[in-house]
C-alpha positions as CSV (number, residue, x, y, z in Angstrom):
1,X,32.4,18.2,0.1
2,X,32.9,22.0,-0.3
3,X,36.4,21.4,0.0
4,X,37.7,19.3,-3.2
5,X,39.9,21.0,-5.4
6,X,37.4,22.1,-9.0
7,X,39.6,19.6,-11.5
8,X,38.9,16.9,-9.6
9,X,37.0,13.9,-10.7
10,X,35.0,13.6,-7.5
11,X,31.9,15.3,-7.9
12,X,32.2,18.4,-4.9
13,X,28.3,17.4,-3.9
14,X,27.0,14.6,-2.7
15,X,24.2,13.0,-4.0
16,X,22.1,14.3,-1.4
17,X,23.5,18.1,-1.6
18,X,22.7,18.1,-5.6
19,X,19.0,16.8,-5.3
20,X,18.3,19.9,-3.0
21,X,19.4,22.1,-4.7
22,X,18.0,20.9,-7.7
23,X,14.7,21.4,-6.0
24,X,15.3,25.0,-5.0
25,X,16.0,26.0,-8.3
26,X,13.4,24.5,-10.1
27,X,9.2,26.1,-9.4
28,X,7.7,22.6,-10.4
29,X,6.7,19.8,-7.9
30,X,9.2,16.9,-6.8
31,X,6.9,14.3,-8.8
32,X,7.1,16.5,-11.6
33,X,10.8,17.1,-11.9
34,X,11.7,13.4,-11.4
35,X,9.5,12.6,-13.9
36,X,11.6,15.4,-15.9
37,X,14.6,14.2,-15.3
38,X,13.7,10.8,-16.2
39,X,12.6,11.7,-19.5
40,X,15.9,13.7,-20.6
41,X,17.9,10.7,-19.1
42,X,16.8,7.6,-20.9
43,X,16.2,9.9,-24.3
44,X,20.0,11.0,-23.7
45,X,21.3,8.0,-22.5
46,X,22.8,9.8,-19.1
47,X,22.0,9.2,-15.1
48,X,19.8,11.0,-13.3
49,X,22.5,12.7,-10.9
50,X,25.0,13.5,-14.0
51,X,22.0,16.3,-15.3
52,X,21.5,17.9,-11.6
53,X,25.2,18.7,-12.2
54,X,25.0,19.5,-16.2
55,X,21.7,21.9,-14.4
56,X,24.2,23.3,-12.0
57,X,27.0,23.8,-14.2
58,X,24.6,26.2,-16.9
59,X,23.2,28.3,-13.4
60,X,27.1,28.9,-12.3
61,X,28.3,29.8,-16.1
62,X,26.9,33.1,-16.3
63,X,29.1,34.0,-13.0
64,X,32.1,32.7,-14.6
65,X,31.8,34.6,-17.3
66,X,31.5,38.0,-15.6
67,X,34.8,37.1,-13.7
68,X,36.7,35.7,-16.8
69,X,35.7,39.5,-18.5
70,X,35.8,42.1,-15.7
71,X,39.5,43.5,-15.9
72,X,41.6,43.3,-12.7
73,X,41.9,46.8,-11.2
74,X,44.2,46.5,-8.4
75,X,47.8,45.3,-8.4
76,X,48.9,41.8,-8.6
77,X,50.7,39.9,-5.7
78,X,54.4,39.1,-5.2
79,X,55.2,37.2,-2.3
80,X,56.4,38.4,0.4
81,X,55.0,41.9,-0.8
82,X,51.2,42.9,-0.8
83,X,50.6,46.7,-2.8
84,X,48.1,48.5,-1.7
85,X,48.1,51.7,-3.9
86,X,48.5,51.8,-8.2
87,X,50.3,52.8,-10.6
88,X,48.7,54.8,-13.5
89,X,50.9,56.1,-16.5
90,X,49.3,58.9,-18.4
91,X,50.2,60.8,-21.4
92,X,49.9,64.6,-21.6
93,X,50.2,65.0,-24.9
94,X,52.1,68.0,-26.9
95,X,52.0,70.2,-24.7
96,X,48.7,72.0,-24.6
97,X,46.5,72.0,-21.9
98,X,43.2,71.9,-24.7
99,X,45.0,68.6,-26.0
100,X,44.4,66.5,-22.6
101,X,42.1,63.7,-22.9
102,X,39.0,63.4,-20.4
103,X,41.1,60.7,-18.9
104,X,44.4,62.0,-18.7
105,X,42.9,65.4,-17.0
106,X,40.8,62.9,-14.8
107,X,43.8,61.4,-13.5
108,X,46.1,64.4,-12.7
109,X,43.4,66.4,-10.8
110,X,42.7,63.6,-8.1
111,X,43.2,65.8,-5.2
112,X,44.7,62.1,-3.4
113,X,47.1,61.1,-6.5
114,X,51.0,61.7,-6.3
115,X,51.5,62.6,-9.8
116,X,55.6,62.1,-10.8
117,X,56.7,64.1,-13.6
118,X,59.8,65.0,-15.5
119,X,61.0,67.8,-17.2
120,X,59.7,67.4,-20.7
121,X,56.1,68.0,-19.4
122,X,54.8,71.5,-20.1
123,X,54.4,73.9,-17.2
124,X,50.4,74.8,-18.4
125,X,50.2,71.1,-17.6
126,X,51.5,71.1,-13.8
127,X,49.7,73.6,-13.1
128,X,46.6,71.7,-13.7
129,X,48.1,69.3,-10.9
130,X,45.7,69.3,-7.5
131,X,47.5,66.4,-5.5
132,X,51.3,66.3,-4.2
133,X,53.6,67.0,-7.5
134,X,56.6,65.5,-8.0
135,X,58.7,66.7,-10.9
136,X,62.3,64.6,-11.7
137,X,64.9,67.5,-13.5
138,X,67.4,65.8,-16.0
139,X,71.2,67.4,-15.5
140,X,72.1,68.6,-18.9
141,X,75.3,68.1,-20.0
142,X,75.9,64.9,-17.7
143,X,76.4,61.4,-20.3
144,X,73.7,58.9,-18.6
145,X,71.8,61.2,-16.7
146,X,68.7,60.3,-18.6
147,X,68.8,57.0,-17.5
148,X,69.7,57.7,-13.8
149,X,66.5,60.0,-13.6
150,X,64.9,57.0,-15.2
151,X,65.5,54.2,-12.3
152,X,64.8,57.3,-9.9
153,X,61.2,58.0,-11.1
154,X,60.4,53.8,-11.4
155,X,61.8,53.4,-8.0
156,X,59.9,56.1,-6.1
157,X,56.5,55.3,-8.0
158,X,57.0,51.8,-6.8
159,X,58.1,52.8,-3.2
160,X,55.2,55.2,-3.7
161,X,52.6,52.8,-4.6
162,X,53.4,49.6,-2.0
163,X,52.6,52.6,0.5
164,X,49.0,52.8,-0.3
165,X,49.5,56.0,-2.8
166,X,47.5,56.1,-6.1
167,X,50.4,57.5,-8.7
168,X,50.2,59.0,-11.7
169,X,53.4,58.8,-13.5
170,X,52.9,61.7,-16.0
171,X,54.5,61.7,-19.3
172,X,54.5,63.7,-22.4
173,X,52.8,62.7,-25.8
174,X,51.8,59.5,-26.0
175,X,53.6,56.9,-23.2
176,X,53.9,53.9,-26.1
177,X,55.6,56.5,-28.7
178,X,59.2,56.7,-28.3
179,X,58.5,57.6,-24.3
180,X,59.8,54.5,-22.4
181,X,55.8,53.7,-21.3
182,X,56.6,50.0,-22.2
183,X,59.9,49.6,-20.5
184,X,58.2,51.4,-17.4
185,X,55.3,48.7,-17.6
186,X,57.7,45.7,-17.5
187,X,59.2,46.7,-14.6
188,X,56.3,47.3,-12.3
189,X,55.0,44.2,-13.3
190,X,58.2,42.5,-11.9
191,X,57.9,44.3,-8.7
192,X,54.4,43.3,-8.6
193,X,52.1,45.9,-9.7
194,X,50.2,46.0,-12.9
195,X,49.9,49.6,-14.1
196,X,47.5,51.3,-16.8
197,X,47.7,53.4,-19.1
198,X,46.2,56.5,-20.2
199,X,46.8,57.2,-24.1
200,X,48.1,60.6,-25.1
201,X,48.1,62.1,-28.4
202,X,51.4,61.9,-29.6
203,X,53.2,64.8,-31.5
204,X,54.4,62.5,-34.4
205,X,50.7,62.7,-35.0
206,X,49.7,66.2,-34.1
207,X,52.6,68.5,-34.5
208,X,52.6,67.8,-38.4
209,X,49.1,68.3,-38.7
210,X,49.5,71.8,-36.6
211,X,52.2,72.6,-39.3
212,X,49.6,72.0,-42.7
213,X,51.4,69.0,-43.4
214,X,49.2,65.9,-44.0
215,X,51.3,62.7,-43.2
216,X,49.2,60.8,-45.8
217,X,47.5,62.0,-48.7
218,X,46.0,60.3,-51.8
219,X,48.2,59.5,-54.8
220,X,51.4,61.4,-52.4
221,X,51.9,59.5,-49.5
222,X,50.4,55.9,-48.5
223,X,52.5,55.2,-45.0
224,X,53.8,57.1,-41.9
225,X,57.1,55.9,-40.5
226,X,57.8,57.0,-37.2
227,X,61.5,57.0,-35.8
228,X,64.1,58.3,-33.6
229,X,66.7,61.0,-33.6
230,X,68.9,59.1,-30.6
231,X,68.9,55.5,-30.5
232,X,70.1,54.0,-27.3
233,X,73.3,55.5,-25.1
234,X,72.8,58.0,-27.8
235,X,73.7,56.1,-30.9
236,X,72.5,57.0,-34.6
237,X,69.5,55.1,-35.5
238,X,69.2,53.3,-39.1
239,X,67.8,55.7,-41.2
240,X,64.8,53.9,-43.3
241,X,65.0,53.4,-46.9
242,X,63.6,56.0,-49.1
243,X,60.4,55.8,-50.5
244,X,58.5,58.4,-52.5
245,X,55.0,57.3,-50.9
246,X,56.3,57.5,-47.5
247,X,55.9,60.0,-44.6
248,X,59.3,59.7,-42.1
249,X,58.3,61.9,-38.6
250,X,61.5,62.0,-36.3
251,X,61.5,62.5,-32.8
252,X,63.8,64.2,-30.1
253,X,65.8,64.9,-33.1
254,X,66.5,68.4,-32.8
255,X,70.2,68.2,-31.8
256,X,70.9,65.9,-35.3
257,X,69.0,68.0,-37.7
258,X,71.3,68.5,-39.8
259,X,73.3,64.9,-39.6
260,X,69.9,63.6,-40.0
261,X,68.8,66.0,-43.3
262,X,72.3,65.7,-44.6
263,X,72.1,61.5,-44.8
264,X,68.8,61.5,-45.9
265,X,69.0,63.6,-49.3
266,X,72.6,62.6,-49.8
């Protein structure tokens, strides 16, 4: 009985199954229950046997309800493939050590965590590190490199991980801001591993504030547009429209400063 599939019509008890366990869960005699269950039958117009199971059904609810809301914390599967370790994408921030969430800092000083790096992560940070530290270097002056270190880091974190490591794949700021986090996501997923991610606080956000300049302010500024100074294989992004109630924050913009200052007042 055990062994029909949940959608089907056929009851997965027998009659005789269901009336036991009926009695174990309920304190009260056998003449008292039947008696019970005949009274909510004929007032409700349903058999005997159909409210064991409407019983049943409200005992197992509460345990499907702490599966359906308890987060899955270890990798999917992909066949053919079986992950042991995770994958863990954490944000570091500015640059500051003193700017670290609880979490972040949690999750690169796990003595048993690979943490894999690049170079835009501050050196304060690293040194915080306590497990094996991995750190990518970008060849400056090379078109493309970016995105070569790029499939390097998501292949070794993925080799990394279906060998039963935890890793951290450290990044700077915030991982969702203009830091690939969601392109990096995607493509563990695909290989069959379901990261998380630790929030960082993003520059856009701190680095004006640092400066004494309040991206919104009552009556001055009502909005905070956040964009690019390199748009993919290094094209110029659109520049938004102007507006006189709007904060603009570029990032990685350094190199177009003045292409970038020059558009926008001209």
């Amino acid at each position: 009985h055990l062994n029909t599939h949940p959608l089907s019509p056929t009851p997965p008890y027998s009659s005789k199954t269901a009336h036991s366990l009926s009695s174990s869960i309920s304190p009260r005699s056998t003449r008292t229950q039947f008696m019970m269950s005949r009274l909510f039958s004929s007032s409700l117009g349903i058999s005997q046997q159909t409210l064991v199971y409407i019983f049943l059904l409200l005992l197992l609810l509460p345990s499907f309800s702490v599966c359906l809301s308890t987060p899955s914390s270890t990798p999917i599967s992909t066949p053919g493939i079986t992950p042991r370790g995770t994958i863990t994408l954490v944000g570091s921030g500015p640059g500051s050590p003193s700017l670290l969430t609880l979490a972040a800092l949690s999750c690169i000083q796990n003595p048993d965590a690979l943490v894999i790096s690049d170079r835009l992560v501050s050196q304060p940070i690293l040194d915080l590190v306590k497990g094996e530290l991995r750190v990518h270097q970008k060849v400056l002056g090379q078109p493309g490199c970016a995105d070569r270190v790029q499939d390097m880091i998501n292949e070794e974190c993925v080799s990394a991980a279906l060998q039963g490591k935890d890793v951290v794949r450290l990044k700077i700021g915030d991982p969702y801001i203009f830091g690939r986090g969601s392109e990096e996501v995607l493509y563990f997923t695909e290989r069959g591993i379901r990261p998380r991610v630790v929030p960082g606080v993003s520059s856009s956000l701190s680095a004006p504030l640092l400066a004494g300049i309040p991206l919104t302010h009552r009556g001055v500024s009502n909005r905070v547009t956040i964009c690019t100074g390199y748009g993919r294989k290094e094209s110029v992004p659109r520049l938004p429209l102007y507006d006189e109630m709007q904060s603009v924050v570029f990032l990685m913009a350094v190199g177009r400063l003045r292409d970038l200052m020059g558009r926008l007042v001209g």
